[in-house]
N, C-alpha and C positions, 0 to 999 in steps of 0.2 A: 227563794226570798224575793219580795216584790216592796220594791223601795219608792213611796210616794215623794215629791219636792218637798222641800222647809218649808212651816209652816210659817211665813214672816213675821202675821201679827202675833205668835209667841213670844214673849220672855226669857223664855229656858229652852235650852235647845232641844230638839225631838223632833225625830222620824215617826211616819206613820210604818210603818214594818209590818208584813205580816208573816210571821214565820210558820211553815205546817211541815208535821213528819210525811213519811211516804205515803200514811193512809189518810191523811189530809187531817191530823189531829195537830191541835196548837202546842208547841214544845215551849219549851221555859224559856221565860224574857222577864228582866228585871224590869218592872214597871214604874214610868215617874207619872206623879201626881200632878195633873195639871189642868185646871178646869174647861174643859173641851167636851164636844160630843161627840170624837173619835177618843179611841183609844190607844196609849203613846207610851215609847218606851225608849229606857234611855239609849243614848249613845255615846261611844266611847270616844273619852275627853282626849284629846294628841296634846293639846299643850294647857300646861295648868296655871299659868299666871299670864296672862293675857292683859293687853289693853287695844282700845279700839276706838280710834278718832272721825269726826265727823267734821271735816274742813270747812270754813266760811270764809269771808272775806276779812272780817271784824272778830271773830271770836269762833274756838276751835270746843266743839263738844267732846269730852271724854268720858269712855266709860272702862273702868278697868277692876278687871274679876279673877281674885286669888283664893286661896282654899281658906275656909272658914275654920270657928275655933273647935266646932266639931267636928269628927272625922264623917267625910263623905258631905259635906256642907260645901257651900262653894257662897264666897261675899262678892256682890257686885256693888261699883258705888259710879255713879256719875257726876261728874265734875265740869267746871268749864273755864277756858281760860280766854286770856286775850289776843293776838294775832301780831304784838310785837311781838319782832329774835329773840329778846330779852328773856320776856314773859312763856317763850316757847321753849328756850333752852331752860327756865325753871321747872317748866312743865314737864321735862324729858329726868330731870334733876328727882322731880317728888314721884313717878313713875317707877324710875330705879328703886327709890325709898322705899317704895310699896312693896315692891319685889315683881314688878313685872320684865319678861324675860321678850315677850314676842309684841310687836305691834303692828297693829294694820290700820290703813287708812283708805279712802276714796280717792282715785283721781278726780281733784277740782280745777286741771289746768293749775294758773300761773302760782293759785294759793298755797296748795299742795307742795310747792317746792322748800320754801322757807319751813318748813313741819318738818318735810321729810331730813332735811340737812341739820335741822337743827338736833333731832333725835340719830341722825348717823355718827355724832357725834360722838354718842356715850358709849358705851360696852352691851349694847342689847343682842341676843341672840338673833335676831331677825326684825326686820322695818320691813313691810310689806306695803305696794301701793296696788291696790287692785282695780278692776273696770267697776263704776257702777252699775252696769246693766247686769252683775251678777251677784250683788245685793241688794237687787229694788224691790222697792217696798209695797206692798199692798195700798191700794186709792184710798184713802181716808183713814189712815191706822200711819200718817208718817209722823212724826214730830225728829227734834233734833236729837234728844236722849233714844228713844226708838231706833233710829237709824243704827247711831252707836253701840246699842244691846246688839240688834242685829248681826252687826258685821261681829261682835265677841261671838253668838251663838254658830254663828258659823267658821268662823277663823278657828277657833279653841278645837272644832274638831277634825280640822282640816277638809274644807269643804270651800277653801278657794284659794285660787293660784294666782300668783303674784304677775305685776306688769312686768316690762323690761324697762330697766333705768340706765340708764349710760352711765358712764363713769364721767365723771368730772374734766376730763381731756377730752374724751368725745362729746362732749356737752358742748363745749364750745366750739368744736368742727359741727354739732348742728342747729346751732346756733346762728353762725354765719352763712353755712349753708344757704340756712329758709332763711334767712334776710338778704342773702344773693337773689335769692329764687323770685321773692316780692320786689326787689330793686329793679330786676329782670324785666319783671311782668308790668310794673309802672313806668320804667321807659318805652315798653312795647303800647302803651296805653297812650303816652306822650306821641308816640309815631302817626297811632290811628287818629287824634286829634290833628296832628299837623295835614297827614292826608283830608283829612275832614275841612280845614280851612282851605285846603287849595281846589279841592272841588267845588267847595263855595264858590270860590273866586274865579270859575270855569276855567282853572290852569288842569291840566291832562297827563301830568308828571308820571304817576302810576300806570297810565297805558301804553308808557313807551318804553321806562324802564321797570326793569324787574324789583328791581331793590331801592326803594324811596330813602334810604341811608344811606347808599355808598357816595365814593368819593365826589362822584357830579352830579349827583343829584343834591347832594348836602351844597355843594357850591351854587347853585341852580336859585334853592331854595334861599335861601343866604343871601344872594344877588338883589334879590325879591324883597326879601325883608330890607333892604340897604337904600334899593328906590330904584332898580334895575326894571325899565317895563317892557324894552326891545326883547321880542322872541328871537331873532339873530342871535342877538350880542349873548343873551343866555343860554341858548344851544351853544357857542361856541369854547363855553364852558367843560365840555365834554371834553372825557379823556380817554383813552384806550380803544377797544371797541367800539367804543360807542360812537367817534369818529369816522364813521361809514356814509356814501351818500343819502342812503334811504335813511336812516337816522338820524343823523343832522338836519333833511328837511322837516321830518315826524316830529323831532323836538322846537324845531322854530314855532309851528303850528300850535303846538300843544303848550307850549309855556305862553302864548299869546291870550289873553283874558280879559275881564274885567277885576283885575287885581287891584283894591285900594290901598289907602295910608292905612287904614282900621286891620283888611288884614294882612298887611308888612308888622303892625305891632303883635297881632294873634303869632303868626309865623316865627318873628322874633323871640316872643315869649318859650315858643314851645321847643325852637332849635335851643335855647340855654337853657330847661329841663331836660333836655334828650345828650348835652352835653354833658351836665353835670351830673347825669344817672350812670353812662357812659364811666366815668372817670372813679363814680362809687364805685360800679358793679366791677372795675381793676383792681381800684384798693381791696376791696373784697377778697380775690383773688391773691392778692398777694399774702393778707393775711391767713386766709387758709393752709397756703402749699405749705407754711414750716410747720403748722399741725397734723395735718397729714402725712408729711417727711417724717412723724414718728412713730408710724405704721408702713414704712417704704415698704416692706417683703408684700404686704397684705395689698399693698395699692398697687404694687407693678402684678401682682395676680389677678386682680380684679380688671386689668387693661388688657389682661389677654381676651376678656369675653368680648364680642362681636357687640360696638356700638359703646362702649363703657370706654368713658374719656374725663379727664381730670374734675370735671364739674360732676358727673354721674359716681365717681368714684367718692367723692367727698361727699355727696347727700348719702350714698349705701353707708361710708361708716360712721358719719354724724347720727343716723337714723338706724341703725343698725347694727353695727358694730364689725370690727375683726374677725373676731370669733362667732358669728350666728348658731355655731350646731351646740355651741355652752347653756343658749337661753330656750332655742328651741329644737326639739328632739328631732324632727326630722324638714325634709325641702315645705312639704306640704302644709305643716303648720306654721313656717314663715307665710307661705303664701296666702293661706288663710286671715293671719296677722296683719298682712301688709293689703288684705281683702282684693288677691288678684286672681280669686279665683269664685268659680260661680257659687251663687246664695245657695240656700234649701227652706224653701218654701211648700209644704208639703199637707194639703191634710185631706185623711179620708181616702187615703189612695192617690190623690190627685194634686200634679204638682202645679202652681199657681203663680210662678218664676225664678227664674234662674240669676239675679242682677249680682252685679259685685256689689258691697257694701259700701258705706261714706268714707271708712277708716284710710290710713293712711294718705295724708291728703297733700305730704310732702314725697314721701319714695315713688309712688306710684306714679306721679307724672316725672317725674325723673325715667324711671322706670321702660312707662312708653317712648319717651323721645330718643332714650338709648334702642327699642326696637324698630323708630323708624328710619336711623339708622344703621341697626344691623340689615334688616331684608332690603338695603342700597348694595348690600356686599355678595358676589356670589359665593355660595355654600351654601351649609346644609340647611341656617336658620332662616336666609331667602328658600331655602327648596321649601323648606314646611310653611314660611307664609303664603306661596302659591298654592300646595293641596288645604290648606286652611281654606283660601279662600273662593277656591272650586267647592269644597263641601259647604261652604257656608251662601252658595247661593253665584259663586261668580264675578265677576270683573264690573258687569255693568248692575247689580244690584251693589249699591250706597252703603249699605250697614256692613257689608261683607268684609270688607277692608276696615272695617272697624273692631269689628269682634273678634278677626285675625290676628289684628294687634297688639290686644289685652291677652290674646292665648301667648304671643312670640313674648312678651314681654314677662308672662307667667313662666316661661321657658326658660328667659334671660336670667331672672331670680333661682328659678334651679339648676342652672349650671354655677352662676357666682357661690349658690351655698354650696355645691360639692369640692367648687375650687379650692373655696376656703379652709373645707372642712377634711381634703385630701393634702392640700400643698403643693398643690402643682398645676402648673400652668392648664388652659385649656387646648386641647387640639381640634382644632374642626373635622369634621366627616366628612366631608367632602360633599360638591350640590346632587352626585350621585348617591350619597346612602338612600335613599328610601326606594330608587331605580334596584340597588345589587341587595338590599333586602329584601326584598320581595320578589330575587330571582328564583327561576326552577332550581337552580345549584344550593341557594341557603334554603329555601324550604325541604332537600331534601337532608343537606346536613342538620336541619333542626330533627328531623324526624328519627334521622338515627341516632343522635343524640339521645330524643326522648325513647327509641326503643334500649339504647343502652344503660339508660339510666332505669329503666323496669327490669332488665336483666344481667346485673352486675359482672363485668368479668366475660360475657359473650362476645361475638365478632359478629358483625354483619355487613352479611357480602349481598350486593346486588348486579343480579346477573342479565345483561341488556336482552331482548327477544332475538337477537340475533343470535348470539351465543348458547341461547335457549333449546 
């Protein structure tokens, strides 16, 4: 059987099929009537009362198709409605009236949500939210009713699988999450700013210390904004370490500048954005851990993985969930999902790149920063980003350490899904497994293994040359 793609710009659903006996003659196929210049046959219906929505920002297209008053007839009708709760909880209300049992709709982002909850409401067999990139539509054949037929001629036959939707508790651990994550990443923005005015201002703060936030550097800077100009008096600022001869005279030097009033106010400005981001990205924090406290078994297992710490733990289950092996069947099509593993870009025999995808745009950097802190730790997941990064070119090639770290991190995701998906903590192998794997002792225990598994119930003795 040789099964061609949907035909988009169709109306009624249909495969192009071509079915042949052994001696390549055509066998019996019930044939629908449809004006084409291939020839089209039916396919068999999974769900008989369907509807199928087509999200906007203003007004939600529907189209919904149940069995006609003839037998073997099928009625479609399209509808449309408005994009207030209201108007959407009617729209879920005249759906059921109809007798429709299944619904599917497009992911449209933020629009999508208000549809979706307002229809989970009612008693329907299934709410489905699917990828648009698996019912798009042919260039010049879209319109909004089009769309909607669409996704019915393929939904109705089960010919798409649904997204993953969080539940309503994990919605809001990620939620917070990725508003942590952007809180994050705009104080970090506030920081690059601040450093940007003090090199203006030929101050050298970053050349001496490591960390332009910690405690004397913040004072330093601060000093600065307040109308401190002595490089003395602001070196003297320093605390800890950083009280050492050669340092103290490095920071006299380097805090000494052409620093005005214009930027003491730039400076000012941006230490009470980096303060105040600071004190969100806590609250943050704190509103999370009691959501997450309602998954404790599932987060103290996720803390055994190498690199997974309170912030990583709460983007995996805000974006992921507890249970991962419920929504998807195995390590590999998370990974796929969460796009941490390479494209397929392939034609004619010839492959034309390997990139990971756009998706996942929240796990994923989570993701990495928990693997560059696992290969900080010795073990097994350090031992594999060093032959990672020997096969991918070495120490002194740039990209090497890069692509190392999307593979530890696609690692990282396959051990959290088996933890989860077993119950039990993880244990490291130790930074020797891939040395005692690839000894002569386990390749030759693999070997008798595999001849005892060809010969069931035999013994195999090997007998040294000496003994020979």
């Amino acid at each position: 059987m040789r099964v061609m793609p949907v035909a988009a710009a169709s109306a009624c659903v249909s495969l192009l099929i071509d079915v042949r006996g052994p001696v390549g003659r055509r066998v019996l196929c019930s044939r629908l009537g449809v004006r084409s210049r291939f020839r089209r046959w039916r396919v068999r219906v999974i769900h008989d009362r369907v509807a199928a929505i087509d999200v906007h920002k203003d007004m939600v297209k529907v189209a919904v198709r149940v069995p006609g008053e003839k037998r073997g007839k099928r009625r479609t009708d399209v509808l449309e409605y408005g994009a207030f709760y209201g108007v959407l909880q009617e729209m879920g209300r005249e759906l059921r009236r109809r007798g429709a049992t299944h619904v599917v709709m497009e992911a449209s982002g933020v629009y999508t949500d208000p549809v979706y909850y307002a229809l989970a409401e009612l008693d329907f067999e299934e709410v489905m939210v699917i990828n648009p990139s698996h019912a798009k539509a042919l260039k010049g054949h879209k319109t909004d009713a089009r769309d909607a037929i669409r996704l019915l001629d393929l939904y109705e036959c089960g010919l798409l699988s649904g997204s993953y939707v969080p539940a309503p508790d994990l919605r809001e651990v990620r939620d917070l999450a990725r508003y942590r994550m952007k809180t994050v990443q705009a104080r970090a923005q506030e920081i690059q700013r601040l450093q940007k005015t003090l090199e203006t201002a030929g101050i050298k703060l970053s050349s001496v210390v490591s960390d332009v936030t910690g405690v004397s550097a913040m004072a330093m800077a601060g000093a600065l904004a307040d109308g401190e100009r002595r490089g003395a008096v602001l070196a003297d600022l320093a605390v800890g370490r950083m009280r050492t001869r050669e340092k103290m005279a490095d920071l006299s030097m380097a805090l000494s500048g052409r620093f005005t009033a214009h930027h003491g106010v730039m400076c000012r400005l941006h230490l009470d954005r980096i303060r105040l981001f600071g004190e969100a990205v806590a609250d943050l924090d704190a509103r999370i851990a009691p959501r997450v406290a309602r998954y404790a078994r599932e987060a103290e297992l996720l803390k055994t993985v190498p690199g997974f710490g309170d912030v990583v733990v709460a983007g995996w289950l805000g974006a992921i969930g507890p249970a991962p092996h419920e929504y998807f069947a195995t390590a590999q099509r998370l990974a796929s999902w969460a796009t941490l593993c390479p494209g397929n870009y392939m034609s004619a025999k010839k492959s034309k790149g390997g990139r990971t995808g756009d998706g996942g745009a929240y796990i994923k950097p989570l993701l990495v920063q928990a693997a560059w802190a696992a290969v900080r730790v010795p073990g097994r997941i350090q031992a594999r980003f060093n032959r990672l990064v020997r096969r991918f070119g070495g120490a002194r090639n740039k990209g090497a350490a890069k692509r190392a770290i999307i593979a530890i991190a696609h690692t990282l995701l396959k051990i959290a899904y088996q933890v989860l998906k077993a119950g039990a903590p993880y244990a490291d192998l130790g930074a020797g497994f891939y040395d005692t794997r690839e000894s002569a002792q386990a390749r030759q225990d693999y070997l008798v293994r595999q001849l005892q598994k060809l010969n069931p119930g035999c013994v195999v003795t090997i007998t040294p040359p000496e003994a020979a």
